[in-house]
Structures are given as structure tokens and as C-alpha cells.
gemmi code that builds the backbone of each chain (N, CA, C; Angstrom):
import gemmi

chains = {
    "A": [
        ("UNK", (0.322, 9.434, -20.725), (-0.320, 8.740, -19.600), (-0.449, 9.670, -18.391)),
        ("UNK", (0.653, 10.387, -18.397), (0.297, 11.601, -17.300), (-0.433, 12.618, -17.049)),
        ("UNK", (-0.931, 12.779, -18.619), (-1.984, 13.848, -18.575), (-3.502, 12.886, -18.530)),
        ("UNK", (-3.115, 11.932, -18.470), (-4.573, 11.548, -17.941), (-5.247, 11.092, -16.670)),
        ("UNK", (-3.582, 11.010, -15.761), (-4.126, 10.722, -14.623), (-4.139, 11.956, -14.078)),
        ("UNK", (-3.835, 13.061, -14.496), (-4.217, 14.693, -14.031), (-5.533, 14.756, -14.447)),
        ("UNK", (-6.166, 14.310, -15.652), (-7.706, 14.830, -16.000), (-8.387, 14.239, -14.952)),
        ("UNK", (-7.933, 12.818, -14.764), (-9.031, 12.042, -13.378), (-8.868, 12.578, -12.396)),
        ("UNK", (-7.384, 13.321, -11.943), (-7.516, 13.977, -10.701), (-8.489, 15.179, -10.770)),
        ("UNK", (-8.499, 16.293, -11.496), (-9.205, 17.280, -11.626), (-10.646, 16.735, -11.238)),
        ("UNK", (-11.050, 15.543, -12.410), (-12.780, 15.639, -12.046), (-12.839, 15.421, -11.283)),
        ("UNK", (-12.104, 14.006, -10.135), (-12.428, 13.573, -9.063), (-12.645, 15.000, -7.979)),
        ("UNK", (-11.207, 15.857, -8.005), (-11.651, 17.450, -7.108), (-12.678, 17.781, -7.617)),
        ("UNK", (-13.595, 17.690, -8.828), (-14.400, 18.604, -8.930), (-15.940, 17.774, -8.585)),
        ("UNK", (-15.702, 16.333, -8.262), (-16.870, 16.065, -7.989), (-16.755, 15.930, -6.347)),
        ("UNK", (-15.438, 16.857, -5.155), (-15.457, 16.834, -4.236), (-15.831, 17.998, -3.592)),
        ("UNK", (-15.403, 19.010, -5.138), (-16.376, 20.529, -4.679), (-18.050, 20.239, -4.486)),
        ("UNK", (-18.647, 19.189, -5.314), (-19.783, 19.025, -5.402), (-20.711, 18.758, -4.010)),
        ("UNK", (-19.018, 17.467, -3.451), (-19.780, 17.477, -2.287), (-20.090, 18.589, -1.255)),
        ("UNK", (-18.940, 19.094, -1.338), (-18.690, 20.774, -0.530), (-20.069, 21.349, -0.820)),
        ("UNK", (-20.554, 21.638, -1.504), (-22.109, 21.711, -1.885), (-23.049, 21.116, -0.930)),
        ("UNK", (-23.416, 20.014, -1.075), (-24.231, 19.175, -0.179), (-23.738, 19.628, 1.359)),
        ("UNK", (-22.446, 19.777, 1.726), (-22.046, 19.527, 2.992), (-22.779, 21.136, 3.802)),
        ("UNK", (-22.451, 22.064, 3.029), (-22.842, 23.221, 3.451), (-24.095, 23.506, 3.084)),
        ("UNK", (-24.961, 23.385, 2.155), (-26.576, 23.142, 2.135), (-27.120, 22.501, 2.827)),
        ("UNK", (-26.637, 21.398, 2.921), (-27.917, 20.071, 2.939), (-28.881, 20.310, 4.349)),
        ("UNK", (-29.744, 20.330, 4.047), (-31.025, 20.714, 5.059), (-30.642, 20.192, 6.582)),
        ("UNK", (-30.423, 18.462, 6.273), (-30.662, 17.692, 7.586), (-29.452, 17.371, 8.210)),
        ("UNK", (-29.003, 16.966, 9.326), (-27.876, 16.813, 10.042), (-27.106, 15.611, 8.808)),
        ("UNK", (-28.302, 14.297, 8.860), (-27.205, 13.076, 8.363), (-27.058, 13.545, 6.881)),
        ("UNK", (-27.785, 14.671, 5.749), (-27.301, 15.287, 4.857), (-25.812, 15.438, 4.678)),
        ("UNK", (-25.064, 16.166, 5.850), (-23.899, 16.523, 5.927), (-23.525, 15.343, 6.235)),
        ("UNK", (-23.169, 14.664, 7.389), (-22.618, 13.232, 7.498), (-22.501, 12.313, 6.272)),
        ("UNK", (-23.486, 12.118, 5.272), (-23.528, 11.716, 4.161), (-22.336, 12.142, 3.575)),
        ("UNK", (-22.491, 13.681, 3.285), (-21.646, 14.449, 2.061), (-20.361, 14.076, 2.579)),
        ("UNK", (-19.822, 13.917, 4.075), (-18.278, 14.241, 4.812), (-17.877, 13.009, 4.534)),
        ("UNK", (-18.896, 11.145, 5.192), (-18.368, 10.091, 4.681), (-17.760, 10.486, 2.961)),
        ("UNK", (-18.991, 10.500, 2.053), (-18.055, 10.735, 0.743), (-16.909, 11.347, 0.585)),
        ("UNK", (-17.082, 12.159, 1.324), (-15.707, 13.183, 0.643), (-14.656, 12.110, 1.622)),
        ("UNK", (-14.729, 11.500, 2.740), (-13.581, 10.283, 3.007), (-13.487, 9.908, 2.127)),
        ("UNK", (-14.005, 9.397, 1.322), (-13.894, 8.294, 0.488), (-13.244, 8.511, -0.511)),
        ("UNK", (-13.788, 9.850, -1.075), (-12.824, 10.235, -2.147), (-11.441, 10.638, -1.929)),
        ("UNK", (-11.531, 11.322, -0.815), (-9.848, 11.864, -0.313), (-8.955, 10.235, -0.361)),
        ("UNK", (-9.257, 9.773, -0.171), (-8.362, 8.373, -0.517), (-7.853, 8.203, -1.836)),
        ("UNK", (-8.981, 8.284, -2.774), (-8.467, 7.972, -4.792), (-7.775, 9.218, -4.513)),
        ("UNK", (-7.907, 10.532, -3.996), (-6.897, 11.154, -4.319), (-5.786, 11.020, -3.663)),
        ("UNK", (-5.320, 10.856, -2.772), (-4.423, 10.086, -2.105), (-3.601, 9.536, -3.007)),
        ("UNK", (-4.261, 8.284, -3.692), (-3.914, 7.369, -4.417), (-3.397, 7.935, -5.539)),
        ("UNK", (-4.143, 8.700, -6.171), (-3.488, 9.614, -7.692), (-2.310, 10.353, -7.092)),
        ("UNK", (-2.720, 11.251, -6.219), (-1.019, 11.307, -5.719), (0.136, 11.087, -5.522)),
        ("UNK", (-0.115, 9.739, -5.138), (1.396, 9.142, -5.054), (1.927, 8.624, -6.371)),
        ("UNK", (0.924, 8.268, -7.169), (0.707, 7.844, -8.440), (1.502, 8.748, -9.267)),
        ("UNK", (1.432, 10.527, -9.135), (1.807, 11.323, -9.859), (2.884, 11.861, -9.663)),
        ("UNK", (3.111, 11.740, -8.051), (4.472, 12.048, -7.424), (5.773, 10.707, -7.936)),
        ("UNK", (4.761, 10.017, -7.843), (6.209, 8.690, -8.002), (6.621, 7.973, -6.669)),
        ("UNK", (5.868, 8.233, -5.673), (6.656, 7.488, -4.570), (5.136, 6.556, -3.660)),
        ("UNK", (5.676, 5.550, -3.272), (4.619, 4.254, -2.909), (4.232, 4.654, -1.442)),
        ("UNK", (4.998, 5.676, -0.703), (5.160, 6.143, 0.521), (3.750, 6.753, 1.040)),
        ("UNK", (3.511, 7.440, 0.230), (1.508, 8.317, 0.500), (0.541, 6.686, 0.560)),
        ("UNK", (1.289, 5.689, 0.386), (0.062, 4.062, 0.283), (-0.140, 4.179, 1.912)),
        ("UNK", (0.833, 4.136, 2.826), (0.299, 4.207, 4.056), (-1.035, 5.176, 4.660)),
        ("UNK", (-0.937, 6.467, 3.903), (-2.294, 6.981, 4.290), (-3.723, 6.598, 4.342)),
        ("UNK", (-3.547, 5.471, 3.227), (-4.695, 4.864, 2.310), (-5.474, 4.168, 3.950)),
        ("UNK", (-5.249, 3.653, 4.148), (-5.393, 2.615, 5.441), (-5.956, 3.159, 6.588)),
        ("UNK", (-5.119, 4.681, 6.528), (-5.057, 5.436, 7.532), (-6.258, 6.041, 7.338)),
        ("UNK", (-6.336, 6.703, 6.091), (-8.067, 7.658, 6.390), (-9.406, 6.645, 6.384)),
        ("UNK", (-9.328, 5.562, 5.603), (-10.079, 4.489, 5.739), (-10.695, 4.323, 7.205)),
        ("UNK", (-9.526, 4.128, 7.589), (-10.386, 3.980, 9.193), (-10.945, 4.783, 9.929)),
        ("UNK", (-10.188, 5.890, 9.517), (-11.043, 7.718, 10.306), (-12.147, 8.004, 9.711)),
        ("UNK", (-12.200, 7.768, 8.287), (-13.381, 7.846, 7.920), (-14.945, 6.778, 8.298)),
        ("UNK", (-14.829, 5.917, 8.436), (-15.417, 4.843, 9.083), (-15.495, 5.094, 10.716)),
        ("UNK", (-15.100, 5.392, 11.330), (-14.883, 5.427, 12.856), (-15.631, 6.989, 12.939)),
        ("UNK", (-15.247, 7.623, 11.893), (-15.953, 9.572, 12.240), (-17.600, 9.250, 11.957)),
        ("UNK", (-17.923, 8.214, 10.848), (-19.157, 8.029, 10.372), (-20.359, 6.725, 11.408)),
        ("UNK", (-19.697, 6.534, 12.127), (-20.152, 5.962, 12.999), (-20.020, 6.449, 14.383)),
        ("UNK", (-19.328, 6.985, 14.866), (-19.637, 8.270, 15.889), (-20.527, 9.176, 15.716)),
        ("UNK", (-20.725, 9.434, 14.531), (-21.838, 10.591, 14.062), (-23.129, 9.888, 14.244)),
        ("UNK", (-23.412, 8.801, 13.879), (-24.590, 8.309, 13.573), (-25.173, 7.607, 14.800)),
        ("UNK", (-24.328, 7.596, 15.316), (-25.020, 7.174, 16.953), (-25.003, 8.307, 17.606)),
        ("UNK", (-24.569, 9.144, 17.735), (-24.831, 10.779, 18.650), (-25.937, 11.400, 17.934)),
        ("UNK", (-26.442, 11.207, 16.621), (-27.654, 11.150, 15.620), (-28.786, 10.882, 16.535)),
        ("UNK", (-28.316, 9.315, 16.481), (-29.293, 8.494, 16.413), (-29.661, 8.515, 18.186)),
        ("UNK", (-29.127, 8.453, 19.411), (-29.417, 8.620, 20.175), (-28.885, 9.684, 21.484)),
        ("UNK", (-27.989, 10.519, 21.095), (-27.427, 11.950, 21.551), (-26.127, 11.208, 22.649)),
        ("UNK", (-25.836, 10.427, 22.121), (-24.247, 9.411, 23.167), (-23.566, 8.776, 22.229)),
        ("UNK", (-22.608, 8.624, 22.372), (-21.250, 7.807, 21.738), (-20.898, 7.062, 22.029)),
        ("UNK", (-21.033, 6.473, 23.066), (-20.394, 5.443, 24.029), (-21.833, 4.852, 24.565)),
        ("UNK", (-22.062, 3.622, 24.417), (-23.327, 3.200, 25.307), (-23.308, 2.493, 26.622)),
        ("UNK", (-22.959, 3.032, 27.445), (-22.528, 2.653, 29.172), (-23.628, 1.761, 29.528)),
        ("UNK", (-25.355, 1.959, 28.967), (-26.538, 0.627, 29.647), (-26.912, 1.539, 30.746)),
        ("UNK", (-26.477, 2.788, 31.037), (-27.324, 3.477, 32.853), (-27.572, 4.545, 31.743)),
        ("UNK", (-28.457, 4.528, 30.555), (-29.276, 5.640, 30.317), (-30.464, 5.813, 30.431)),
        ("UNK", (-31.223, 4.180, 30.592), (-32.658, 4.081, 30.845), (-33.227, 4.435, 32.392)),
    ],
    "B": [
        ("UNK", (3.428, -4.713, -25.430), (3.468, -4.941, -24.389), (3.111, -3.889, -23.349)),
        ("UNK", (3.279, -2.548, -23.806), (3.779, -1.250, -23.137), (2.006, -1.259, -23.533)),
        ("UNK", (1.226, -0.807, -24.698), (0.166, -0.640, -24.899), (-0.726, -1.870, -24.223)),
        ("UNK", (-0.577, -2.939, -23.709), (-1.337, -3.892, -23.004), (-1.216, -3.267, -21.391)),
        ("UNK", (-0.209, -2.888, -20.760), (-0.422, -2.258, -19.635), (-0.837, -0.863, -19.360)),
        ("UNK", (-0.640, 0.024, -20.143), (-1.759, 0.994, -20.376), (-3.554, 0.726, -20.606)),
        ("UNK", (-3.641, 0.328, -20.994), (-5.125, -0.715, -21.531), (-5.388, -0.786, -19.303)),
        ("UNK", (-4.384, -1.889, -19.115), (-4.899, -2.286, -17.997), (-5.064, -1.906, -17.149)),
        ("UNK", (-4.004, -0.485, -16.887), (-4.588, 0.451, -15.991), (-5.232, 2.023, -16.513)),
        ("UNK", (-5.712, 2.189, -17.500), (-6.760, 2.878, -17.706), (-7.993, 2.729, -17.441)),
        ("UNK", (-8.592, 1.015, -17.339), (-9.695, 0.752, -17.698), (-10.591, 1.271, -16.056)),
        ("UNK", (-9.654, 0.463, -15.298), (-10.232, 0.712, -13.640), (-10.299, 2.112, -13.454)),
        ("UNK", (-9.638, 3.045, -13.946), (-9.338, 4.264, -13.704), (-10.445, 5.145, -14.260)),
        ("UNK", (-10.531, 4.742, -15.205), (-11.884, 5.529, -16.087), (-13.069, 5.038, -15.295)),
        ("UNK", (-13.532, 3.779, -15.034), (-14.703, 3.390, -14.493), (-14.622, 3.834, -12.958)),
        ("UNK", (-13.611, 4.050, -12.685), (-13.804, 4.546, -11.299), (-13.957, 6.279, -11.005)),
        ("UNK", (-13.458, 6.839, -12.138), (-13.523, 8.225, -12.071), (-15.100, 8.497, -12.397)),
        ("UNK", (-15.869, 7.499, -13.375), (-17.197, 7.810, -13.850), (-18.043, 7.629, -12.710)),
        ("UNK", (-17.493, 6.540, -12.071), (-18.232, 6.721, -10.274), (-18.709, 7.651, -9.569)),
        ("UNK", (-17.430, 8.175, -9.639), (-16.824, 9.528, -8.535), (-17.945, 10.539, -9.114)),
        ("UNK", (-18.095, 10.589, -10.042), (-18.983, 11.874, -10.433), (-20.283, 11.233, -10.789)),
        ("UNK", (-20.717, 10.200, -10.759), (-22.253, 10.011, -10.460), (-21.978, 9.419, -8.937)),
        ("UNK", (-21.482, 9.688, -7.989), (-21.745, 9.884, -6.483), (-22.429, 11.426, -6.081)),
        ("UNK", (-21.143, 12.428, -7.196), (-21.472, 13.370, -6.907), (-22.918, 14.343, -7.800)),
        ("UNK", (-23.513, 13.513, -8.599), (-24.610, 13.952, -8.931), (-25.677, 13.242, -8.808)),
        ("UNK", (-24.974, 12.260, -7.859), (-26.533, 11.977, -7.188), (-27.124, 12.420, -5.792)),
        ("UNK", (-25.490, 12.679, -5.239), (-25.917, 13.693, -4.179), (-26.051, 14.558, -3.927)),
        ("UNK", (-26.209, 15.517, -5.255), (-26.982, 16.284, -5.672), (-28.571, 16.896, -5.849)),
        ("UNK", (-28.700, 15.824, -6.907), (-29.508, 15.802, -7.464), (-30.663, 15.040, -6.503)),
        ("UNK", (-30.688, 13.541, -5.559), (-31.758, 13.421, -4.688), (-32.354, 14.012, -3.860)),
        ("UNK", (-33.585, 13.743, -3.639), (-34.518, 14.802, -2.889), (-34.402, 14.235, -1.404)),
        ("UNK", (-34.224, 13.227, -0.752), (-33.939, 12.894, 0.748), (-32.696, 11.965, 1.158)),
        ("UNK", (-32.697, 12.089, 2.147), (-30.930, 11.522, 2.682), (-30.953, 9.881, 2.872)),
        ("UNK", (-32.433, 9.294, 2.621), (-32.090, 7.843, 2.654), (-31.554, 7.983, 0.729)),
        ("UNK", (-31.820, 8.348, 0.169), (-31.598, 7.498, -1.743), (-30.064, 8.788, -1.608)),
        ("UNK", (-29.609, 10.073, -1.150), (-28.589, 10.222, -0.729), (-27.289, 9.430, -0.485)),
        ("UNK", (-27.581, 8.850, 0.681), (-26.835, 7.448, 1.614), (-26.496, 6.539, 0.539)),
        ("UNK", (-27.447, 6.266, -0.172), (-27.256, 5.317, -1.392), (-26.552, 5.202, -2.259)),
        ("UNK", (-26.470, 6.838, -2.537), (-25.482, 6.994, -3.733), (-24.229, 7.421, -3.074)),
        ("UNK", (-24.228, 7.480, -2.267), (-22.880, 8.118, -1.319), (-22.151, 6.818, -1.321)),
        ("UNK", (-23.216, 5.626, -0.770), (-22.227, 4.569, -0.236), (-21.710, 3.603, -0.651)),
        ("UNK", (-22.914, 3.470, -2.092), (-22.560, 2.482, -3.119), (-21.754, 2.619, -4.132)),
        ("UNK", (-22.209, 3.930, -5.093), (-21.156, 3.959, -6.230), (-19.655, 4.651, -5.480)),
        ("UNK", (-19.485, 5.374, -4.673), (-17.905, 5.939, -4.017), (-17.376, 4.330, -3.618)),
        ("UNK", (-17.854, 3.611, -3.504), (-17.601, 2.520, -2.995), (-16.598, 1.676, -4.602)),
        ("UNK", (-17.702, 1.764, -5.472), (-16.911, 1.081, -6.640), (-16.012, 2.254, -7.220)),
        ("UNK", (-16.317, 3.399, -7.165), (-15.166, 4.543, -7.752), (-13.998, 4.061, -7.029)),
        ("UNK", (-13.677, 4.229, -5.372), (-12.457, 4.109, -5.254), (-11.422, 2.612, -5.409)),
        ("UNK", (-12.701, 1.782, -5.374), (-12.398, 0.192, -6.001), (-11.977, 0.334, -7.248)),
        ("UNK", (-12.110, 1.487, -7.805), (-11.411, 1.110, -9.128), (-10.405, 2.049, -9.520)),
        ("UNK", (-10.072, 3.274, -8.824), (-8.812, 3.971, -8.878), (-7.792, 3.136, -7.971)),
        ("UNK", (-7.994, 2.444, -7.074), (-6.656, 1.998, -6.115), (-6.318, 0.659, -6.759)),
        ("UNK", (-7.033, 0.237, -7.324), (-6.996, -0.896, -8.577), (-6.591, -0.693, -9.710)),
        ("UNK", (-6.624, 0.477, -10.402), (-5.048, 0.887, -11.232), (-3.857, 1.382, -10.743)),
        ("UNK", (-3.985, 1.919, -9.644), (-2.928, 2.327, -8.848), (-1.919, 1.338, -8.506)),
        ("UNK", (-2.681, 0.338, -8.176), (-2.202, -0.907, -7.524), (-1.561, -1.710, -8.939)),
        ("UNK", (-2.171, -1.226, -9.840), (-1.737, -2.438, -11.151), (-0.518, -1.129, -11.970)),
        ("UNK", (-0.437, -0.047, -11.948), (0.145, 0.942, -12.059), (1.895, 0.813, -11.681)),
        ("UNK", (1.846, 0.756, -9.830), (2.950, 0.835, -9.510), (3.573, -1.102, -9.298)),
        ("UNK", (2.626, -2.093, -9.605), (2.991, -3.510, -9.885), (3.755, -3.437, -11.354)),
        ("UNK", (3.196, -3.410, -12.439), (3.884, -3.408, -13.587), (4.432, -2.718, -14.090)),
        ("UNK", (4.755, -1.080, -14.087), (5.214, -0.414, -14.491), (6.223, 0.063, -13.596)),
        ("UNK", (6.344, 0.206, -12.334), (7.758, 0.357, -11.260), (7.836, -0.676, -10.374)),
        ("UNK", (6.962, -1.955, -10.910), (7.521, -3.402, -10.175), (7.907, -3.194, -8.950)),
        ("UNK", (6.746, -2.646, -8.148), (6.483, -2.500, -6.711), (5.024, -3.036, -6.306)),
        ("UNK", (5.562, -4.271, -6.031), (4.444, -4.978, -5.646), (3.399, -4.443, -3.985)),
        ("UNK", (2.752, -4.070, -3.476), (1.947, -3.287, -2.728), (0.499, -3.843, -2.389)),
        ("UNK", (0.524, -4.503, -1.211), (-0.309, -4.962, -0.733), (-0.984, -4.156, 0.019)),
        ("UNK", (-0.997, -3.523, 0.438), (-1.044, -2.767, 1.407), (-2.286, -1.639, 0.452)),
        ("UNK", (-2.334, -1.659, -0.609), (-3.433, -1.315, -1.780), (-4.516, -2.565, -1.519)),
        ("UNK", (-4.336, -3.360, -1.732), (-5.172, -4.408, -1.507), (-6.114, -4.655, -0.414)),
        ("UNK", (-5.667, -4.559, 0.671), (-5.992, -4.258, 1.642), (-6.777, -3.330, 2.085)),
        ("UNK", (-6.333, -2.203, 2.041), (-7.640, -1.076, 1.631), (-8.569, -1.033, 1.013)),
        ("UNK", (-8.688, -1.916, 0.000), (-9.687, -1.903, -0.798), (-10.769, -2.689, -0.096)),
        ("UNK", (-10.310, -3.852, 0.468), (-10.766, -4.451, 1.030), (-11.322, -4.411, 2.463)),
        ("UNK", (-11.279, -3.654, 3.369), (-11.422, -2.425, 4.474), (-12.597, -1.662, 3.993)),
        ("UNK", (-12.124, -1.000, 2.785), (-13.585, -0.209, 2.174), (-14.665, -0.839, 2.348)),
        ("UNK", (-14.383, -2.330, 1.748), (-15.367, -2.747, 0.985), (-15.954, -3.438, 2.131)),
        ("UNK", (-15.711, -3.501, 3.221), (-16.490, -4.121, 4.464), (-17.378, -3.286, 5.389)),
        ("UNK", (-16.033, -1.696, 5.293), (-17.030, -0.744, 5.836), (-17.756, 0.192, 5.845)),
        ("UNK", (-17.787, 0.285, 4.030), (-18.736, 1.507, 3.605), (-19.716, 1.668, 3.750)),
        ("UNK", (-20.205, 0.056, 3.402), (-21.570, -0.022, 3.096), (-22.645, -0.088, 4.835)),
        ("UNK", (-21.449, -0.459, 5.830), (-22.057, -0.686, 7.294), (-22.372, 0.825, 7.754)),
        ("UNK", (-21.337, 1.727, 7.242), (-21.425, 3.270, 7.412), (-22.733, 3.785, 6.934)),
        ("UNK", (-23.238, 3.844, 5.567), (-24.001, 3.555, 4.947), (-25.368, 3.564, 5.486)),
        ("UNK", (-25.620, 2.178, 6.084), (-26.654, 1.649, 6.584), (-26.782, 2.325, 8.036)),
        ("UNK", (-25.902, 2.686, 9.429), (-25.978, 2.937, 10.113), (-26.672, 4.382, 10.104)),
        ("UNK", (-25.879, 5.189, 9.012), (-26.060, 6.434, 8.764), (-27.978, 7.048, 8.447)),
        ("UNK", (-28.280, 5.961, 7.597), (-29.381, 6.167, 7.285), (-30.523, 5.754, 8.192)),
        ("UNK", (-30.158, 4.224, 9.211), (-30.878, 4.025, 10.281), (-31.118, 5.340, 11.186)),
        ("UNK", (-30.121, 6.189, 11.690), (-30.165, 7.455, 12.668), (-30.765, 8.073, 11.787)),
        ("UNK", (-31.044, 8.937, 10.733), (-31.693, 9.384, 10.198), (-32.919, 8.899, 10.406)),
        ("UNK", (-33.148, 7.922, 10.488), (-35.090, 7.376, 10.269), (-35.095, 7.953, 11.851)),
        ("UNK", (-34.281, 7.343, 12.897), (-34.584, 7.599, 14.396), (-34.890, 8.630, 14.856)),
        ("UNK", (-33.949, 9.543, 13.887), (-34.493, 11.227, 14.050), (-35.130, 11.722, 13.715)),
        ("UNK", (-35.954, 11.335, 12.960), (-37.601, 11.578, 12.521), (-37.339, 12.934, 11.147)),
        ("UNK", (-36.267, 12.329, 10.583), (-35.954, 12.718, 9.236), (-37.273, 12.007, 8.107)),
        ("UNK", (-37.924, 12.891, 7.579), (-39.188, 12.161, 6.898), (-38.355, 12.053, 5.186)),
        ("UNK", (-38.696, 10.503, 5.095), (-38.388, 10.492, 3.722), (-39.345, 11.351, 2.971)),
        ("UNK", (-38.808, 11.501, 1.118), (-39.717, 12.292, 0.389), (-40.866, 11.695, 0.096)),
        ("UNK", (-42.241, 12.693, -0.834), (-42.963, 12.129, -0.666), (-43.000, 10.830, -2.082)),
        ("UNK", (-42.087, 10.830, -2.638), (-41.621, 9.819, -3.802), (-41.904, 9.054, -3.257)),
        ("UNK", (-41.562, 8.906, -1.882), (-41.185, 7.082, -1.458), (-42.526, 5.951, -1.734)),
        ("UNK", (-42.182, 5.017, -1.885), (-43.455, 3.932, -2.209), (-43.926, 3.232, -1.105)),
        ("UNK", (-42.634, 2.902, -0.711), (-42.742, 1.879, 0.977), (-41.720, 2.117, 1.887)),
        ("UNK", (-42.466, 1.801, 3.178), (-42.024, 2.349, 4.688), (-41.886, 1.259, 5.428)),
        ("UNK", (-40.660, 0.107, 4.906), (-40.747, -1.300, 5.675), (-40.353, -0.951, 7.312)),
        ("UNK", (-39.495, -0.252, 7.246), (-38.843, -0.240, 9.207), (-40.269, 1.170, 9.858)),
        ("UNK", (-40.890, 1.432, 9.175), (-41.972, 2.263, 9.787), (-42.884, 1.459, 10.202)),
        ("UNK", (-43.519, -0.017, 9.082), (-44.652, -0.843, 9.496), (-44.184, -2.001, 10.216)),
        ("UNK", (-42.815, -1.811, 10.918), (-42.466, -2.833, 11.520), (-42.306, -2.050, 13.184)),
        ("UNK", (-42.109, -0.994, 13.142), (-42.018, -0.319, 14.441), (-43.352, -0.187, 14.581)),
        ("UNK", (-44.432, 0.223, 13.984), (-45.899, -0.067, 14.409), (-46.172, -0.933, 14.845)),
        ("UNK", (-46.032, -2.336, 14.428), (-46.277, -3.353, 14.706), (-45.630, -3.585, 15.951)),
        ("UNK", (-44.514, -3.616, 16.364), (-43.778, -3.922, 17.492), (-44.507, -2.780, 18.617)),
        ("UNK", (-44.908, -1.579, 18.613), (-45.609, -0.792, 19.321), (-46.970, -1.150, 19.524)),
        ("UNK", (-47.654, -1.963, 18.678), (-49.310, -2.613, 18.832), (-48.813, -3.717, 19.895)),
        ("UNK", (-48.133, -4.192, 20.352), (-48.307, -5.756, 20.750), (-47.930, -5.447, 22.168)),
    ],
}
model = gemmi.Model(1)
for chain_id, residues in chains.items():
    chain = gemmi.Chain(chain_id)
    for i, (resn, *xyz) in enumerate(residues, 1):
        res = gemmi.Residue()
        res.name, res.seqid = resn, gemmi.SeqId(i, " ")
        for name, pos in zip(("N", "CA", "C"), xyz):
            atom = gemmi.Atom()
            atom.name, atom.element = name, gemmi.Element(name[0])
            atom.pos, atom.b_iso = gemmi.Position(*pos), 0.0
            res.add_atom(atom)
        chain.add_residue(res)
    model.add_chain(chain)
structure = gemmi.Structure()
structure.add_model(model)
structure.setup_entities()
């Protein structure tokens, strides 16, 4: 059983090199934003296989933790995107 | 008994790892960052829904550490991927990121025309 939650860890890294790919190519700004949300996303299952492989329930608190950085980084991005501010104060017009 | 909980946490584990790597070859493989967004936000979405879902059934039956706190996350994901998602790809249109020329239809293009005619 252990060598198989090592094979899922491997592909999962190897479909995070993939993103590493996209992140450093990708033509357009939200290209990269795209590739970085994913790779949040995935850094979590690995997270998760981690603690999984280590044996201890203790790495579960991270889970929660990047969840929200990842979500909060991907929405900061997309409004400084979308209109060059982060914060919408209403005295930009 | 031992082979029924193996069964049960393999199954999420496999379908979620097959995720993980058609996220990553579709964000690859698409030609613009809206069908990108798509595959970024939807299938990573069920990949990690289904590794923290053996994880979760993993350290429940086999070291009878019950862990909510798995649950929860999953559930967090699953509210804010897809808003990430959508936001992500809205700024993209704003920035005058041109979809490819694949695309068929331009609903938030013939609706900003319209709102600019009137």
C-alpha cells in the first residue's frame, strides 16, 4: 500500500513540473495566475500524501491553511489584472 | 476486511491522481487561458476531492483518527475554486486577452456591445 501512495505522489510532482511549464511560458499574465492557482491546489494533495506517508495527522492543519492563500493570492491577482488596484476605495473615477 | 479498506481508499486516490494529470495536460495542451481556467479549475478541483478523501478515509479506518478538519477543506475548495476560476478568467477578457480563433461564441463580448449601444 505504500508503494502506491509513493507512485501517486511522484505523478502528482510530475504533473506539478508540468505546471512549472505553463507558469514560465505561458504568453499572457492570467496564463501564469492560472498555472500558480493550480499548482495551490495541488500542493495541498501533496500535503495530504505527506502526512499520509509520514504517519502523523499534524501536516492536516496546513490543508486549510494553503486553501485560503491560495484563494486570497488568486483573487488579488485577478483584480490588479483586471483593473491595476486591490483594494477598491470608490475615488478612482 | 483489511482488503475492503484498501478497495476504499484506493479508489478516490486513483481517480484523483487521474485528475491531477489531465489538469496538467490540459494546461498544456490548450490554445487560450479562458478553456486553460477550465481545466485548471474544474478537474484540480475533483483531483484534490479525491486524494483528501482517501486520506481522510485512510487515517479514519486504518489509524482510527477521525479528522474533520479533512472535511472541511474539501469543502472550502469546493466553494472557492471554481469563484477563483471564474474571476480569473473575467480579468483576462477585461484585459483584452483575445480568445483563440477556435472559439464559436462571444456571450460577455455581445453583451458589452449591447450595453455600449444604449
Amino acid at each position: 500500500m505504500m508503494i502506491f501512495f509513493w507512485i501517486s505522489l511522484i505523478v502528482i510532482v510530475i504533473s506539478m513540473a508540468l505546471f512549472v511549464y505553463r507558469l514560465i511560458k505561458g504568453p499572457t499574465a492570467p496564463d501564469r495566475v492560472i498555472a500558480l492557482d493550480a499548482m495551490g491546489v495541488t500542493l495541498i494533495s501533496v500535503v495530504a500524501l505527506l502526512s499520509l506517508l509520514v504517519g502523523t495527522s499534524f501536516y492536516l492543519e496546513i490543508i486549510l491553511l494553503l486553501a485560503i492563500l491560495s484563494f486570497i493570492g488568486t483573487v488579488a491577482f485577478s483584480k490588479f489584472i483586471e483593473k491595476g488596484e486591490i483594494f477598491d476605495r470608490g475615488d478612482s473615477d | 476486511m483489511e482488503i475492503l479498506i484498501n478497495i476504499l481508499v484506493a479508489l478516490p486516490m486513483v481517480v484523483g491522481v487521474i485528475f491531477t494529470l489531465v489538469t496538467a495536460i490540459g494546461l498544456l495542451r490548450f490554445p487560450d487561458p479562458y478553456t486553460r481556467a477550465h481545466a485548471a479549475s474544474k478537474s484540480s478541483t475533483v483531483g484534490v476531492l479525491g486524494i483528501l478523501l482517501s486520506v481522510f478515509l485512510h487515517f479514519w479506518l486504518v489509524e482510527e483518527h477521525f479528522n474533520p478538519r479533512i472535511l472541511l477543506g474539501i469543502l472550502f475548495l469546493f466553494i472557492t475554486a471554481p469563484v477563483g476560476g471564474h474571476m480569473m478568467s473575467r480579468a483576462a477578457y477585461f484585459a483584452g486577452v483575445k480568445p483563440s480563433e477556435l472559439t464559436v461564441k462571444d456571450e460577455l463580448g455581445e453583451d458589452i456591445r449591447r450595453i455600449k449601444e444604449k
